[in-house]
GUMARRO-943754 format. One record per residue (C-alpha): x, y, z; residue in three letters. Coordinates in Angstrom, 1 decimal. Layout:
N
PT      c1      c2      c3  residuo
PT       X       Y       Z      ALA
...
end
This chain:
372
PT      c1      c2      c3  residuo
PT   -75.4   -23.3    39.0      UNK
PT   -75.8   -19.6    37.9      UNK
PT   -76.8   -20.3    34.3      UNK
PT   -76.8   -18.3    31.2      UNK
PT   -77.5   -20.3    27.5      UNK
PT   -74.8   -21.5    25.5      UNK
PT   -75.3   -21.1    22.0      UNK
PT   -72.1   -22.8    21.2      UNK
PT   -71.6   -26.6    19.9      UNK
PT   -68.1   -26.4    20.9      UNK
PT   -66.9   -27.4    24.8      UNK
PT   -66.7   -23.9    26.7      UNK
PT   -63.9   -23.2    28.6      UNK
PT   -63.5   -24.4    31.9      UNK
PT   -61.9   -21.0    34.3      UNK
PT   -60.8   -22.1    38.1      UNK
PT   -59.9   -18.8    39.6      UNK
PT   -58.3   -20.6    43.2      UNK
PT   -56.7   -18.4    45.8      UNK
PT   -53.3   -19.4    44.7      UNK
PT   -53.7   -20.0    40.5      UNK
PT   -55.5   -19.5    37.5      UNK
PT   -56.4   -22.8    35.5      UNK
PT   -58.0   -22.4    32.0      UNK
PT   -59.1   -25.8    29.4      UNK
PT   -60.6   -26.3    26.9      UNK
PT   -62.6   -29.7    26.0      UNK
PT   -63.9   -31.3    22.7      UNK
PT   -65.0   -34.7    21.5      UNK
PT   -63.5   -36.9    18.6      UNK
PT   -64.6   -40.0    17.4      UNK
PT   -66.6   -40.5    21.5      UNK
PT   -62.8   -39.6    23.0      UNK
PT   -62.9   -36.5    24.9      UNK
PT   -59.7   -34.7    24.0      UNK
PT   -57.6   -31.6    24.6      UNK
PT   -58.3   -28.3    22.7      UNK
PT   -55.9   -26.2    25.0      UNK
PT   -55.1   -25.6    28.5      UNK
PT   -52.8   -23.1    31.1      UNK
PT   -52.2   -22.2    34.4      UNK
PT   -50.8   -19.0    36.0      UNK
PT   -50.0   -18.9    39.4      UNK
PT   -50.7   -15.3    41.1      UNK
PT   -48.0   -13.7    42.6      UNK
PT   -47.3   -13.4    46.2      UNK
PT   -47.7    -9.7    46.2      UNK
PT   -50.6    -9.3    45.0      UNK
PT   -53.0   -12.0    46.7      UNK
PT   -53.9    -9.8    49.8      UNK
PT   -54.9    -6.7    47.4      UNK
PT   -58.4    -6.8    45.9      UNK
PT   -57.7    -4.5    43.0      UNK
PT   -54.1    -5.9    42.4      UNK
PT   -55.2    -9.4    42.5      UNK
PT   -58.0    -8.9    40.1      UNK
PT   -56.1    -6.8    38.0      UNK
PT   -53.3    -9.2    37.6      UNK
PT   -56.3   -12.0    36.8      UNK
PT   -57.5   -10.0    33.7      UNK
PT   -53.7    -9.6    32.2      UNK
PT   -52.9   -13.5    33.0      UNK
PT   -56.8   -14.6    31.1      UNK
PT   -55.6   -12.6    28.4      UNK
PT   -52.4   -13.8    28.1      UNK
PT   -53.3   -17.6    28.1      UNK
PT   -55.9   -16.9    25.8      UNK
PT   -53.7   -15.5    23.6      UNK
PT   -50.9   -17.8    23.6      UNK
PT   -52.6   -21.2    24.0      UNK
PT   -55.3   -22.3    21.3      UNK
PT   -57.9   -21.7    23.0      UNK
PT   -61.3   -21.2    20.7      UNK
PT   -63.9   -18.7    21.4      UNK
PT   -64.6   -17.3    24.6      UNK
PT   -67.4   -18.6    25.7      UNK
PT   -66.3   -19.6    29.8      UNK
PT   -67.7   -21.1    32.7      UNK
PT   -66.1   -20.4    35.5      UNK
PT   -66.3   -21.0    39.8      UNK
PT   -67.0   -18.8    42.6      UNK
PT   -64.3   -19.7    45.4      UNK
PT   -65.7   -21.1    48.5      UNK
PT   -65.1   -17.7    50.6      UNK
PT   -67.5   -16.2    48.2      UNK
PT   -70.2   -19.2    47.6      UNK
PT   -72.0   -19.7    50.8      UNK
PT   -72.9   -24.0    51.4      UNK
PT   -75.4   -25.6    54.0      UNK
PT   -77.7   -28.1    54.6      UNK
PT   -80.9   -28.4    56.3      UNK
PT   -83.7   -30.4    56.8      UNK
PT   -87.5   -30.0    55.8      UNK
PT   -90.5   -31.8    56.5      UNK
PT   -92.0   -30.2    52.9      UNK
PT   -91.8   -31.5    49.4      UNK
PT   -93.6   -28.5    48.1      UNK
PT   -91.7   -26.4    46.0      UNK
PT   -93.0   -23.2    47.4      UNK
PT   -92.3   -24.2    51.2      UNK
PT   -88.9   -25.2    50.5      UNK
PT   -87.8   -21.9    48.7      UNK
PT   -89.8   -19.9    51.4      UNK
PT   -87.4   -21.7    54.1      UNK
PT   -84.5   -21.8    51.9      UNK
PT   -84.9   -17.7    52.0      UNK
PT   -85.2   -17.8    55.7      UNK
PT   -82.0   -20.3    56.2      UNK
PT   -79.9   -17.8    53.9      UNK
PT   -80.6   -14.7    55.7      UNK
PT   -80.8   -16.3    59.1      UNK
PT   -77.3   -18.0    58.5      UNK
PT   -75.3   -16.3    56.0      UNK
PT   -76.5   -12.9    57.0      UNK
PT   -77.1   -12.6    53.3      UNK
PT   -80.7   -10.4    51.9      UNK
PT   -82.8   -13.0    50.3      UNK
PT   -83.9   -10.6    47.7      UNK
PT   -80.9    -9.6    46.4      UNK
PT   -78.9   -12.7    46.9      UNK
PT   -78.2   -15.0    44.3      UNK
PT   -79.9   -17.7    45.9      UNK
PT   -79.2   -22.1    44.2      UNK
PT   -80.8   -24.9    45.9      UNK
PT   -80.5   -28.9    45.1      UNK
PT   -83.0   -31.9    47.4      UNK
PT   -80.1   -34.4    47.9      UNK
PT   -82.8   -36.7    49.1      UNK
PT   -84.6   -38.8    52.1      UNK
PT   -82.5   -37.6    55.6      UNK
PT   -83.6   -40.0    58.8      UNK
PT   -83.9   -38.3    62.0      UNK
PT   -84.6   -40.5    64.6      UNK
PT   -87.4   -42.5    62.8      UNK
PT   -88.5   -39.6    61.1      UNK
PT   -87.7   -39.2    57.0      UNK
PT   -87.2   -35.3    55.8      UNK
PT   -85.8   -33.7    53.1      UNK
PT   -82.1   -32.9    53.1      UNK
PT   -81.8   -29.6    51.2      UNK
PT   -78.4   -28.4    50.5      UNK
PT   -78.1   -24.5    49.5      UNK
PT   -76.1   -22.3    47.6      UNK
PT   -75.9   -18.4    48.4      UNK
PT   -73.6   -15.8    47.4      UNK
PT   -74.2   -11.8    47.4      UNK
PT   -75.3   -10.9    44.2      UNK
PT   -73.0    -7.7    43.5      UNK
PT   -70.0    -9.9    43.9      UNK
PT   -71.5   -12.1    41.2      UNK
PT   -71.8    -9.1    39.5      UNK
PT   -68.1    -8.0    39.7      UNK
PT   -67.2   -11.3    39.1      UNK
PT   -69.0   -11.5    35.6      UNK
PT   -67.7    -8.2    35.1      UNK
PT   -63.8    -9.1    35.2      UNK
PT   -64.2   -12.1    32.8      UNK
PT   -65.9    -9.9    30.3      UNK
PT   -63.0    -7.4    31.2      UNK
PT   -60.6   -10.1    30.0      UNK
PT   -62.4   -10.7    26.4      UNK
PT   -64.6   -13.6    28.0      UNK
PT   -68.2   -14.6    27.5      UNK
PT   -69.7   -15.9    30.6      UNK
PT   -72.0   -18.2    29.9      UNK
PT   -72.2   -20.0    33.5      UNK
PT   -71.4   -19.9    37.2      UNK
PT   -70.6   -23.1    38.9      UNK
PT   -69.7   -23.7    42.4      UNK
PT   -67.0   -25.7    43.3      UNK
PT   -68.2   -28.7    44.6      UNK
PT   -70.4   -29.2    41.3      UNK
PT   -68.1   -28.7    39.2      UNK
PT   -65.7   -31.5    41.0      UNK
PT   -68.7   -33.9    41.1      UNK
PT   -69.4   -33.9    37.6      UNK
PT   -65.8   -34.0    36.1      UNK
PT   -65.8   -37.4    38.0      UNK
PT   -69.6   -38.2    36.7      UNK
PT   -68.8   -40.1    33.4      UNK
PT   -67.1   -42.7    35.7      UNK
PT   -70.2   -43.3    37.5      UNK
PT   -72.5   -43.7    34.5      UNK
PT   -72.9   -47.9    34.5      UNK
PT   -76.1   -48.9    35.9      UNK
PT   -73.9   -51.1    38.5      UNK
PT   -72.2   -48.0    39.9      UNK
PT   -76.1   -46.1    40.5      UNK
PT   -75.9   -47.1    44.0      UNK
PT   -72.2   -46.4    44.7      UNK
PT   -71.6   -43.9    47.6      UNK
PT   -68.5   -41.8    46.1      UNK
PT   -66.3   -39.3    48.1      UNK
PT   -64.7   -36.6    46.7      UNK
PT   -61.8   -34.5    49.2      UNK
PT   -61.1   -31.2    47.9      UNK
PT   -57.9   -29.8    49.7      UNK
PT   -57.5   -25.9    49.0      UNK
PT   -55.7   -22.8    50.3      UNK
PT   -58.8   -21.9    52.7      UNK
PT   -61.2   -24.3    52.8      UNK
PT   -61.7   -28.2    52.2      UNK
PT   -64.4   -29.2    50.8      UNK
PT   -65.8   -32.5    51.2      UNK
PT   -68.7   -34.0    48.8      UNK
PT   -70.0   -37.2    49.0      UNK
PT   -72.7   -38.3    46.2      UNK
PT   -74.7   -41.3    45.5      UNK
PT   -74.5   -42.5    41.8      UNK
PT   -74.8   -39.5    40.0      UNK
PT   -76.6   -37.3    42.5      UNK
PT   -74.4   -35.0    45.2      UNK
PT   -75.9   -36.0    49.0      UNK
PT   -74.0   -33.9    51.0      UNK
PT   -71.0   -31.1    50.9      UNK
PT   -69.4   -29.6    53.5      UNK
PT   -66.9   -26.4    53.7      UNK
PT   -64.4   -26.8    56.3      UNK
PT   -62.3   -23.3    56.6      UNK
PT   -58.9   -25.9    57.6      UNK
PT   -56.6   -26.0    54.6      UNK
PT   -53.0   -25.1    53.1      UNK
PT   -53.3   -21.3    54.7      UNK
PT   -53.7   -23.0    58.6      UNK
PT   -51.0   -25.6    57.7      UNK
PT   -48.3   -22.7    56.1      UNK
PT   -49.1   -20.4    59.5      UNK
PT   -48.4   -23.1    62.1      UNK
PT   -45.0   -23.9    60.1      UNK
PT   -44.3   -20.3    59.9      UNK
PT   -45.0   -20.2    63.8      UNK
PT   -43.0   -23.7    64.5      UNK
PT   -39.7   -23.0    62.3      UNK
PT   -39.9   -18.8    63.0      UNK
PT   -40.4   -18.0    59.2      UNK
PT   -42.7   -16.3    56.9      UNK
PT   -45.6   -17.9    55.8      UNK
PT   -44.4   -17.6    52.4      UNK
PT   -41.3   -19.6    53.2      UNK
PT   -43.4   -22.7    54.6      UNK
PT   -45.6   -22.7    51.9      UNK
PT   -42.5   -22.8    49.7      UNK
PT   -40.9   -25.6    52.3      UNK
PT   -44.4   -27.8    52.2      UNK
PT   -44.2   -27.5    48.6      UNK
PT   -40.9   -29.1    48.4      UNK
PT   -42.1   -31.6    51.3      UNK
PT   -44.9   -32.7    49.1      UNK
PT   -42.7   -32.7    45.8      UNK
PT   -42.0   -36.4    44.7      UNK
PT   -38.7   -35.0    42.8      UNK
PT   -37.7   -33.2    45.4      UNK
PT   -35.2   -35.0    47.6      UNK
PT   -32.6   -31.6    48.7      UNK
PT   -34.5   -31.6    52.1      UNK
PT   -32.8   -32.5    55.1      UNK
PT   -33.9   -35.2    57.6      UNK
PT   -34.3   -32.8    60.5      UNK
PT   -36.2   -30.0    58.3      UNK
PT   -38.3   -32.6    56.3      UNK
PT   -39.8   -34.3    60.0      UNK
PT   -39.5   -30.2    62.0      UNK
PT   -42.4   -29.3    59.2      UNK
PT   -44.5   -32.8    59.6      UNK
PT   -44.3   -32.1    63.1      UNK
PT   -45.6   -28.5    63.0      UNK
PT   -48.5   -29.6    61.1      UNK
PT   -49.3   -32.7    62.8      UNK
PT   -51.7   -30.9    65.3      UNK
PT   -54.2   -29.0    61.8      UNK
PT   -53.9   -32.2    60.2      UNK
PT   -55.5   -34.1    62.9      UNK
PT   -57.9   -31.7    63.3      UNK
PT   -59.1   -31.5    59.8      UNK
PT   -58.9   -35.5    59.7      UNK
PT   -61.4   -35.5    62.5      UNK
PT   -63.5   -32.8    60.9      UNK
PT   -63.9   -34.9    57.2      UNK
PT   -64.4   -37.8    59.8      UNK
PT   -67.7   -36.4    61.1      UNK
PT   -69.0   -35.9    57.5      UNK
PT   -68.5   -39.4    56.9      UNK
PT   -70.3   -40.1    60.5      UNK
PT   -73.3   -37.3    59.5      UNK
PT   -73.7   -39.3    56.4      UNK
PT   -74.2   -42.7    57.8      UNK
PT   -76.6   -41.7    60.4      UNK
PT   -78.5   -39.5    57.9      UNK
PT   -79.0   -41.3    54.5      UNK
PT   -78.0   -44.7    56.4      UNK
PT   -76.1   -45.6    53.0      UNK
PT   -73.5   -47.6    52.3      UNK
PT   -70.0   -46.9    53.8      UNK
PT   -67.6   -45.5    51.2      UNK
PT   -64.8   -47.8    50.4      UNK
PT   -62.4   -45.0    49.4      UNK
PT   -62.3   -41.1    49.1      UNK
PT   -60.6   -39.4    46.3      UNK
PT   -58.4   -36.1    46.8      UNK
PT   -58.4   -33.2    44.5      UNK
PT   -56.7   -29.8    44.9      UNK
PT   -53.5   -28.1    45.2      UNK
PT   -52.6   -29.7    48.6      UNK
PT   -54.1   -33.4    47.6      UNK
PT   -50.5   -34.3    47.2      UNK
PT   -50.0   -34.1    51.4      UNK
PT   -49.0   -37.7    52.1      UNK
PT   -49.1   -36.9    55.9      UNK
PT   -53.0   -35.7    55.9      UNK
PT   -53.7   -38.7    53.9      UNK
PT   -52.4   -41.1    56.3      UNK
PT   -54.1   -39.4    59.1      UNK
PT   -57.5   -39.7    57.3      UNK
PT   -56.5   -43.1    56.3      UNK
PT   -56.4   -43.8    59.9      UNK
PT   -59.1   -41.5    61.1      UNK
PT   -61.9   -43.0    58.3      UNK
PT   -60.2   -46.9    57.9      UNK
PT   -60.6   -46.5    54.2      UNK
PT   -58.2   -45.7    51.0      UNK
PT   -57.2   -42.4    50.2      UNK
PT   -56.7   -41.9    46.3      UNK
PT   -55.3   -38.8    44.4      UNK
PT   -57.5   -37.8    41.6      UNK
PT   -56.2   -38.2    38.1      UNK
PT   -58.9   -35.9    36.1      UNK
PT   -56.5   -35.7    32.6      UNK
PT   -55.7   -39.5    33.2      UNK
PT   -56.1   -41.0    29.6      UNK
PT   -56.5   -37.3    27.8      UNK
PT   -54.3   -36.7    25.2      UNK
PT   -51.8   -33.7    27.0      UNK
PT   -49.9   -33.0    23.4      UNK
PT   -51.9   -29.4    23.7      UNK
PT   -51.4   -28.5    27.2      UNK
PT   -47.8   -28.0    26.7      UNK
PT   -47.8   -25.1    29.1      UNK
PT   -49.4   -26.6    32.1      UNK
PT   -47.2   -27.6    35.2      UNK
PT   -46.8   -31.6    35.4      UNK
PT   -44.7   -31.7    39.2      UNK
PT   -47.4   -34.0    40.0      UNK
PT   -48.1   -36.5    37.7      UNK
PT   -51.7   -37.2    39.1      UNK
PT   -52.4   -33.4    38.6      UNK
PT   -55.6   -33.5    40.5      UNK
PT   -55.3   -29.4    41.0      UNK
PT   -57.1   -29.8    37.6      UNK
PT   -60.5   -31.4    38.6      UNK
PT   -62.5   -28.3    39.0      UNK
PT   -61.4   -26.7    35.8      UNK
PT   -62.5   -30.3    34.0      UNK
PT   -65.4   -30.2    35.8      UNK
PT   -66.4   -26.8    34.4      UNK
PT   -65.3   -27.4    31.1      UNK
PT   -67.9   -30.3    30.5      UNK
PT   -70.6   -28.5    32.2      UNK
PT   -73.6   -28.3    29.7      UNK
PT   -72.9   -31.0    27.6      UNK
PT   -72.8   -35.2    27.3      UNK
PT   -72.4   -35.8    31.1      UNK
PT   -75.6   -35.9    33.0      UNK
PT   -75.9   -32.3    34.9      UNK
PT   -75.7   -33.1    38.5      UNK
PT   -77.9   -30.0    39.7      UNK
PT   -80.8   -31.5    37.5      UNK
PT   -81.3   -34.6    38.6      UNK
PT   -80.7   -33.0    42.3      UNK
PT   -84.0   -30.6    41.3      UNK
PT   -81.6   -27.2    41.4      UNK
PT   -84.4   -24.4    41.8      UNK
PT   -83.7   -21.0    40.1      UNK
end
């Protein structure tokens, strides 16, 4: 995305800064395995989240401390910006000239994201041919963020004894960590879907082969689902965060009947709304790259584990919904410290995605023509 070199051979670590946790691995190869140098996760306190300086405070103590305790070698990191930061859109263009398409991406930035094209750090990737009406264009898909935040950002890694060597947005980095399935030449036509459920937004990407098509943000995620259960059951929405989190905890059985279907009920209404919203990306796809349909979509994400928003979208789309396994098959013996309530652990697909960026997967933006 935002790319500096790195000099290193070894894998850099992967940093996903989310709203609700910090997730740091490490990658390496052996023998054409891809194994485990280290990994942690910290999850930010509750007090701090809604403070600027507190929260990025308590994210340079918590880098430093699970550098220090976990293995991890050198500092070399690539890291995310979080989807309220990174700006994401698509557009059409008649063009296929470089300079016409960087000259409208400018335009689209500061006409949409109300963003100064000269100062803006400013990504673009061609996803490909886009039908409208019997018309073919170019479906351009951007990437803007303000450039002093970048800045700041870079600044508190280095703050934490890191060495930034790239920035990667979050749809990117979930793409590729799933790439090195999608490598055989039988799979180069395969329309993948990948659901990422988060704390503010979900992000939907849908790729062909090994080249991303289409993303989407959708600002419907954990935060609307804790508030109308804090609303519903008269509570804080700390409290329903900590009740969904039991709800969508396979050991946890100490819920009641009555509490356990009061909090599917309060979200039912947000759910079905953001199952109708991911619906009309897979409806925006079909009529634009007329591909073919998706036979499943796979969830990633701190809230991937809701079984009640997968059966709504199971309903809504009429295809299978699958929880990502991104460490399936990776040897864990290393990553002692790393929280394993959810065996799937899909809340780690960014990070992996990071991690490997820059090395033997395929880059995604590249073979999307990502302009600097």
């Amino acid at each position: 995305m935002f790319g500096l070199k790195n000099t290193r051979k070894a894998g850099p670590i992967g940093l996903n800064i989310s709203s609700s946790s910090i997730r740091m691995i490490q990658l390496t190869h052996n023998g054409g395995a891809i194994d485990i140098v280290a990994a942690d996760e910290t999850h930010f306190d509750p007090t701090v989240i809604d403070d600027p300086q507190q929260r990025k405070d308590f994210t340079i103590a918590a880098i430093k401390k699970m550098f220090a305790r976990s293995g991890f070698i050198g500092t070399d990191v690539v890291s995310s910006l979080s989807n309220d930061i990174l700006k994401v859109k698509s557009f059409r263009l008649d063009s296929i000239d470089d300079e016409q398409i960087e000259n409208s991406v400018r335009q689209e930035v500061e006409e949409c994201f109300s963003l100064d094209a000269d100062s803006a750090e400013i990504r673009y990737m061609v996803a490909g041919n886009a039908y409208q009406g019997d018309e073919i264009k170019n479906e351009v898909i951007i990437f803007a963020a303000d450039s002093q935040i970048v800045k700041e950002h870079l600044s508190m890694l280095e703050k934490a004894a890191l060495t930034p060597v790239s920035v990667d947005s979050i749809p990117c980095a979930l793409f590729r960590s799933f790439q090195k399935a999608l490598r055989r030449q039988e799979d180069s036509d395969l329309v993948s879907v990948f659901v990422d459920v988060g704390n503010n937004f979900t992000t939907v990407i849908i790729g062909k082969g090994q080249q991303i098509t289409f993303i989407k943000q959708i600002p419907i995620a954990g935060k609307q689902l804790n508030a109308k259960v804090a609303a519903d059951l008269d509570m804080t929405t700390q409290e329903a965060a900590v009740l969904r989190s039991r709800l969508r905890s396979n050991a946890d059985d100490t819920l009641d009947p009555d509490t356990r279907q009061a909090v599917i009920d309060a979200m039912r209404d947000v759910i079905e709304e953001l199952a109708k919203e991911v619906s009309l990306c897979f409806q925006y796809y079909a009529v634009t790259f007329r591909g073919e349909r998706p036979e499943q979509a796979i969830f990633t994400g701190d809230q991937a584990y809701e079984s009640t928003l997968l059966n709504a979208l199971k309903r809504h789309l009429g295809i299978e919904m699958k929880v990502a396994e991104p460490l399936r098959g990776f040897d864990l013996s290393k990553a002692k410290l790393i929280s394993r309530e959810h065996p799937a652990m899909s809340e780690w697909a960014v990070a992996v995605g990071l991690s490997i960026k820059g090395w033997d997967v395929p880059d995604d933006e590249s073979r999307n023509h990502e302009r600097d």
